[in-house]
Every structure is written in structure tokens, then in C-alpha cells.
N, C-alpha and C positions, 0 to 999 in steps of 0.2 A: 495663707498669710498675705496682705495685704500690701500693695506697694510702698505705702507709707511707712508699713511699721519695718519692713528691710529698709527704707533708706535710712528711717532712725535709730534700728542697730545696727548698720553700715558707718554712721557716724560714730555712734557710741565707742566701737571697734578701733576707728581709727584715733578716738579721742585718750584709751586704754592704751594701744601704743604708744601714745605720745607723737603722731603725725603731727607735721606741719601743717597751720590752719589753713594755709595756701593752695596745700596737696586737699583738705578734708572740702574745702569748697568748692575747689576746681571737680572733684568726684560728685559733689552733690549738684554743682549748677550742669553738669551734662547727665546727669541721673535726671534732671528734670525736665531739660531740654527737650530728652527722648523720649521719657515715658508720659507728660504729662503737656508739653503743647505739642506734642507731634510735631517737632523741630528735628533742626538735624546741627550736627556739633560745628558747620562753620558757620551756624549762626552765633555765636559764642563770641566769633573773633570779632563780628559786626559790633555786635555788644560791646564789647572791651574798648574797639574805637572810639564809639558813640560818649563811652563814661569818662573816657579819658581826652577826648576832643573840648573841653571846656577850657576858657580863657581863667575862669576864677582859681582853677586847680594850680596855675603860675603861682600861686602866693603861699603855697604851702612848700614846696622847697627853697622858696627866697626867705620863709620866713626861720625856715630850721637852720639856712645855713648861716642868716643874720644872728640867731639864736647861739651858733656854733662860734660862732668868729668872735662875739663878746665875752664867752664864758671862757676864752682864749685869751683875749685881750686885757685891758687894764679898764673895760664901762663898767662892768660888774665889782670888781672890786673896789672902786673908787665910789659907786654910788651906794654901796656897803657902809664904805665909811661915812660918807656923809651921815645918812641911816642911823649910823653906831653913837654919832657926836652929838645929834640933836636928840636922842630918847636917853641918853647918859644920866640923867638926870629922874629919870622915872623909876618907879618903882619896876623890878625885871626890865631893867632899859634893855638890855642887850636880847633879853629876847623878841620882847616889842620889838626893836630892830631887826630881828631873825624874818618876823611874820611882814613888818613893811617892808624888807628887802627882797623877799620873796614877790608879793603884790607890784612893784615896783616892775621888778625885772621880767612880772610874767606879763606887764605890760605891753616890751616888746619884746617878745622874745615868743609869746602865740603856743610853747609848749610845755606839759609839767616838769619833765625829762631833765628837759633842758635848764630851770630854772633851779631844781633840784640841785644838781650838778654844779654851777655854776654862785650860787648864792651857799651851799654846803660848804663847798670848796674852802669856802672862807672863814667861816659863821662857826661850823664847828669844830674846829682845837680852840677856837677863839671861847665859844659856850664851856667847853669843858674845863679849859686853864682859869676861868671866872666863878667855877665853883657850882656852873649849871649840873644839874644829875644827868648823864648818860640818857635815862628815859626822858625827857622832856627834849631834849637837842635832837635824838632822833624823831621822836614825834615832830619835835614842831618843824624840822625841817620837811620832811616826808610827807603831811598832811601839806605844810603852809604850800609845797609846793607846786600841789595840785592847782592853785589856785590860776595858774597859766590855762586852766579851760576853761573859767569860767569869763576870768577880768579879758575884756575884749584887748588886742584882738589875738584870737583863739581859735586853732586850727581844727577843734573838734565844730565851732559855730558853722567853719566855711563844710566842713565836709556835710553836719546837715542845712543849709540852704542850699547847697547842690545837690541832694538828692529828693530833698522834699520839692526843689522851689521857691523855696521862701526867701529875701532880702539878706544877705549877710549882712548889709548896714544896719540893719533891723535886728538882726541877731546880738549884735554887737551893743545898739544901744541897750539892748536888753539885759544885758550882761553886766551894767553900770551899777546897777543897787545891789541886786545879788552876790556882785563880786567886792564890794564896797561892807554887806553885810555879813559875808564871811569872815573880810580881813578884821572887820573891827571887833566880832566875837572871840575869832581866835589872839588877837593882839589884849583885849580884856582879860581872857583867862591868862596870858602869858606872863603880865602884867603881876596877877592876883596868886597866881600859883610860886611864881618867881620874888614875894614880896620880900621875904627873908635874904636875900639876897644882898651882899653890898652894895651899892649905885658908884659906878664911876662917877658921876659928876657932871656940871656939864659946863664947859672953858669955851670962853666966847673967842677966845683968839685961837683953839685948835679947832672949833666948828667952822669959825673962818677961812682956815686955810681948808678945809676937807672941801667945803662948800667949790672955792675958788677952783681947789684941785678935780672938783669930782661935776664943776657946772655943764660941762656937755654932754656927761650922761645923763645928767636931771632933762635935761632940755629936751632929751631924744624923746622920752612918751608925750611931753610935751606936746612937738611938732607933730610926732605920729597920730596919737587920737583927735589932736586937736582939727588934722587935715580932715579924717576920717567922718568926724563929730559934725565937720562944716558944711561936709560935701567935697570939699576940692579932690578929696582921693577917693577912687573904689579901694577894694581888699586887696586887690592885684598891685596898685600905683604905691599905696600904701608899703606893701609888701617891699615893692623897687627902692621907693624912696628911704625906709628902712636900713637895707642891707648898705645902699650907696653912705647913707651918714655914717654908719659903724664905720662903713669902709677909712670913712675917709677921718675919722675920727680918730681909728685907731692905729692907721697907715702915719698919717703926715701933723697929728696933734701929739698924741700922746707919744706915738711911734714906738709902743711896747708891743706889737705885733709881729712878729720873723714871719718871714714868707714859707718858712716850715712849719709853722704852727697855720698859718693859712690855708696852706696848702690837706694839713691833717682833717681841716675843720671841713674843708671840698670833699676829703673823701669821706666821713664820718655822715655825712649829710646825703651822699650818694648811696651808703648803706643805711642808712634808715629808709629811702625812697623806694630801695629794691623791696625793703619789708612792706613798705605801704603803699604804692599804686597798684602791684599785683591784686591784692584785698579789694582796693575801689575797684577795679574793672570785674574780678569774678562776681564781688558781690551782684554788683549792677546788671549782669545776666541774669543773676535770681529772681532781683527787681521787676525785672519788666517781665517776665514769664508772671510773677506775681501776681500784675496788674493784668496782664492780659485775662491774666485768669478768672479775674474778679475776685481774688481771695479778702484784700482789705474789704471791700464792699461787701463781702458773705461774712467776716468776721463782726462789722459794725453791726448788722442789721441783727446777729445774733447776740451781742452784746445788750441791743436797744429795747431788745423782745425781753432779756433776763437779767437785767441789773438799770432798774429805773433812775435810781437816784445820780447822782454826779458826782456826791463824795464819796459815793462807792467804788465808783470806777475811779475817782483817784487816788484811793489807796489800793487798789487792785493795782494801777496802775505803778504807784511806786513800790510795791512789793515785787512785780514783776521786774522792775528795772533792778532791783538791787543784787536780784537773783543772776539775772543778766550779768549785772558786773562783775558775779563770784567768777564766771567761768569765760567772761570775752575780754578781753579790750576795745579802748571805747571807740576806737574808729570803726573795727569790725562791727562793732556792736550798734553804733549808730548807721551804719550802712545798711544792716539787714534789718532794725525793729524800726526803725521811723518811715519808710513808705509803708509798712503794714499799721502802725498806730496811728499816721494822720489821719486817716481818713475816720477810724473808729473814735478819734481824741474831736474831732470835728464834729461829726454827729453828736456830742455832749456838749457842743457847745464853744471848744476849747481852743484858744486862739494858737494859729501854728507857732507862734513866734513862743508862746507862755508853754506852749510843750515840748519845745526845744529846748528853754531853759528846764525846764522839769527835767529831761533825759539826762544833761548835759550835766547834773549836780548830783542826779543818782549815778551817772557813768563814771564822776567823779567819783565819788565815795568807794567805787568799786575799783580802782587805782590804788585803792588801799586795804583790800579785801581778801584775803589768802584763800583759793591757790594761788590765782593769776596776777595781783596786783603788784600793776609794771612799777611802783612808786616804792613796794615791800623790797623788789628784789633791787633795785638800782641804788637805794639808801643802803642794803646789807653789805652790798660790794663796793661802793664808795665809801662805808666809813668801817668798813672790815668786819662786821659784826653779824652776828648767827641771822637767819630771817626770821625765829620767831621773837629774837630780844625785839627787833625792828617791829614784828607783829603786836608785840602787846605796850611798846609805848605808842601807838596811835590809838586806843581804844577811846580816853576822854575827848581826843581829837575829832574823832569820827561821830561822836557820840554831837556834840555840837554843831556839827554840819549836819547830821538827820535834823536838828533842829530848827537849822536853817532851808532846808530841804522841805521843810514842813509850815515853812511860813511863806517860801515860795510857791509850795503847791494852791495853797489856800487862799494865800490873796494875791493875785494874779496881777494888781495895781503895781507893784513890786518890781515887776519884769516889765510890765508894758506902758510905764508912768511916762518915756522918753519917745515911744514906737507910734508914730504919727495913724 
């Protein structure tokens, strides 16, 4: 039997257990180390240094704990209601509100997780006491939340321009229509599905004061893409300048922040890091034994030899990703399949930025995908309700994001109308 096929029922194995993806990588990136570059396991730690010595990587715990601090504070809430005052008026205003206060918050806030959580928190006893059905409030929370990966800036864009190479700035411009073209699909149906619905209303002197009440939160993506948009910030500055406004916003403005709710949000944010730099560093051993190996280079060339066409290969390709998304999460998942696809998505042709967004909306969709989708099980325990009730109000949800998934693929204009 072949080395290969023991490592992949060695995985399989630990995957039947139920291992941690952290134990199941660390066993395969020294399964590799040893038997396929003729390495030896303290090169591993060389590795680990190498992936985690990057300045861009700063911005992803500044941007989870900025993420942590407002879903704590009084930004989220307040720019909720703004959100709620001004679509009052619409047909399913209050959901319409659901999906632009999601897009909103994923604005800064870089995570789905967190947007979920935080724009939930509020939205739904609010959906339910208005007469919303139970299956659309979970859907539309649970789907719209995802939206935090695509609307820049987004922590899955930074993790792949740090493994590919490619521009986060770039990644992020790209992320402007796609993310733009989600919210307004999903805010349409929400719209249409919700028509029967009563309308609050819409009272110009209570959007006024929401407005007044809630103007520092509007401001914050403001200032943030707009730096970002300009050039004055990198991902990293961005990220600083981020968490410093929350701070200070919700310290000495609003001053609805306790230093014990700050303090929960430091350490909530420390445990999610522990879950996710381990990941970047193992994967990144894999990486480079990858490269060394010439495996992306052998896979392209065998691609190029047996599948001529280009719209072949991309829906090979998002078949493969949605697959991907049943059984990873998306950072694992974008760490280990994008140094292997750029190089084969390139030989097609395929610009790195436009296959970034490709992964990055199939990774998404798979956030919502049972077994593993981290958006199924965070909605069940946040709003107390079984995982497959959660499973089956996303189905219309999902269904229109492969839609849009499928106009990203194809017309590539899309993604890279902004990317110089």
C-alpha cells in the first residue's frame, strides 16, 4: 500500500474520531516532512516562524477584538437602529434592516462570527415579536452574516493574500461589488418574501434621533474603507485605526462599555487566536513542502493536458470548493487549497485577485453547509434552536448566493472593475 493512501486513511481515522484539526495537521505536515522532502521535524518549527513572522497577520487579531468590543458595546446596536428607522417604511423593512445591518457591521468588524452574533443579538426577538416566521430570522441572520467574508475588510481576503502573495488592498477592492451584490439579492428577497408583513412606518423625528444617536457608528466604515479605499492605510493601520475608534468611541462617547465587558472581549479574542494561528503555521509547512515539491506545477500541467476549455475548469473548480466547504472551515481551507489552485487557476488564465474572490464566496457558502458550517452551529446556540431547524431555514438563502457565486465566476469584470 502506498504512502499516500496510509496518509489518507490516517486522516480519514482521525477525522472518524473526531480529532482536532490542529492534532490531524500537525500528524500530516510531519508525515510529510519525513517521508516526502526528506526533512527532519525541526524544520516544522522553522516553518511555523516563517508563516507567522508577517506584519499583515497584526490585523487579524486587532480586527476580532475591534469586532468583540462593539458587539459588546452600544456601535452595533445603535447602528441597528438607525438601519431599523430608515427601511421602516419598506415593504419587510425590518428584515431589509436585518441583511443591511449585517453588511454594515461586517464592514468593520472583518468576521462572519462576529457579525452574527452581534447584529442577532438584537434583530432577532425584535424579527420574531413583528410577526417575522422563525425560518426567515434564522436564515436571514445566519446567511446575511456570512457577509463579513466577503464585504472588505475581511479576514479570510487577508489570510489569502498572505499565502498566495497577492495585494490585500486588491483583495478588498475586489470584494466591493460581490459584496455589494449579495447584500442587495438577499435584502430583495427579504423584501419580497416579507411583503405581507405590517410596515412600521417611517417618522422622520424618530430616524432623527436614531441617526444623531447612532452617527459614530455610521462614520466608523466610513473612515475605515474610506482610508483603506485611499491608500492612507494598509490592512494592518487600518486594523489599528479600527479598534483605537471603537475604543474610544465606546470608552469616553457612549461610555456603555464596563471594563468587565472589555476585558471578556480581550479574552474571547485570545481564544479564538489560540484556534487560529496554530492552523496558519501547520498549514504553511504543508505549503512550502508543496511547492518545493512542484506538486501545484504537476497538478496544472495535468489539468492543461485534460480539460481544455476554462469553463470547465471553473465549474470543476467550484464544485471542488463547495465540497471543500462541507468538511473545512474557511481559513483552514483557504490555507491549504489556494497555493495549490493558483498556480493551476493561472495557467487558465485566471487573475489571482478573481480567484480569490471565487474561493472566498464558495468558502462562504460552506459556513453554511452541514456538517461543519461554523454559521449553522453559532445561530443554533445563540438563538437556542435545534441545528437542523437552523439548517433548513438557509436553503433559499444559499440557494441565491450559488447565484451570485455563479455571476462572479463568469464574469470576472465583477471582481476586478476596481483592482488596478
Amino acid at each position: 500500500m502506498s504512502t499516500a493512501v496510509l496518509l489518507t486513511l490516517a486522516v480519514i481515522i482521525m477525522l472518524v474520531l473526531r480529532q482536532n484539526l490542529i492534532v490531524i495537521l500537525m500528524v500530516l505536515g510531519g508525515a510529510v516532512q519525513l517521508l516526502y522532502s526528506d526533512g527532519e521535524l525541526m524544520f516544522m518549527a522553522e516553518d511555523f516562524w516563517a508563516a507567522l513572522d508577517r506584519e499583515a497577520l497584526l490585523s487579524i487579531p486587532v480586527f476580532l477584538l475591534c469586532g468583540s468590543i462593539m458587539s459588546r458595546g452600544a456601535i452595533a446596536e445603535r447602528l441597528v437602529n438607525v438601519l431599523k428607522q430608515l427601511t421602516g417604511s419598506l415593504s419587510g423593512g425590518l428584515g431589509v434592516a436585518t441583511i443591511l445591518s449585517c453588511a454594515f457591521f461586517a464592514a468593520i468588524s472583518g468576521s462572519s462570527m462576529v457579525t452574527l452574533l452581534a447584529v442577532g443579538t438584537v434583530l432577532y426577538p425584535a424579527l420574531k415579536e413583528q410577526g417575522y416566521s422563525t425560518s426567515y430570522a434564522l436564515g436571514a441572520l445566519s446567511s446575511a452574516g456570512t457577509l463579513g467574508v466577503v464585504i472588505p475588510p475581511s479576514i479570510p481576503m487577508i489570510i489569502y493574500g498572505l499565502v498566495t502573495e497577492t495585494s490585500i488592498t486588491d483583495m478588498f477592492l475586489a470584494g466591493i461589488v460581490p459584496g455589494l451584490l449579495l447584500t442587495l439579492i438577499l435584502a430583495s428577497y427579504s423584501a419580497w418574501v416579507n411583503r405581507t408583513i405590517p410596515r412600521i412606518g417611517f417618522d422622520l423625528a424618530d430616524a432623527g434621533t436614531a441617526i444623531s444617536n447612532g452617527i459614530w457608528s455610521l462614520l466608523m466604515p466610513v473612515i475605515l474603507l474610506g482610508g483603506i479605499y485611499s491608500g492612507y492605510f494598509t490592512a494592518t493601520e487600518s486594523a489599528a485605526i479600527a479598534l483605537a475608534y471603537a475604543l474610544a468611541v465606546e470608552l469616553f462617547i457612549y461610555k456603555e462599555l464596563t471594563l468587565t465587558q472589555l476585558w471578556d472581549a480581550v479574552i474571547h479574542t485570545t481564544q479564538l487566536l489560540g484556534g487560529l494561528l496554530p492552523i496558519v503555521a501547520i498549514a504553511a509547512t504543508l505549503n512550502m513542502v508543496l511547492t518545493t515539491e512542484q506538486v501545484p506545477g504537476q497538478l496544472a500541467d495535468w489539468l492543461s493536458a485534460h480539460v481544455e476549455e476554462k469553463w470547465l475548469f471553473l465549474i470543476g473548480l467550484n464544485i471542488l470548493l463547495l465540497l471543500v466547504g462541507f468538511f473545512m472551515e474557511i481559513i483552514s481551507a483557504l490555507l491549504i487549497m489556494a497555493p495549490i489552485l493558483l498556480p493551476v487557476a493561472v495557467a487558465y488564465g485566471i487573475d489571482p485577485v478573481h480567484l480569490g474572490i471565487i474561493m472566498i464566496i464558495n468558502l462562504e457558502i460552506g459556513l453554511l453547509t452541514p456538517p461543519v458550517g461554523i454559521n449553522l452551529v453559532v445561530a443554533s446556540q445563540a438563538f437556542k434552536e435545534s441545528f437542523w431547524t437552523v439548517t433548513r431555514s438557509i436553503v433559499p438563502f444559499v440557494l441565491l448566493m450559488l447565484i451570485v457565486l455563479l455571476l462572479v465566476t463568469f464574469l470576472p469584470e465583477l471582481s476586478l472593475i476596481f483592482v488596478s
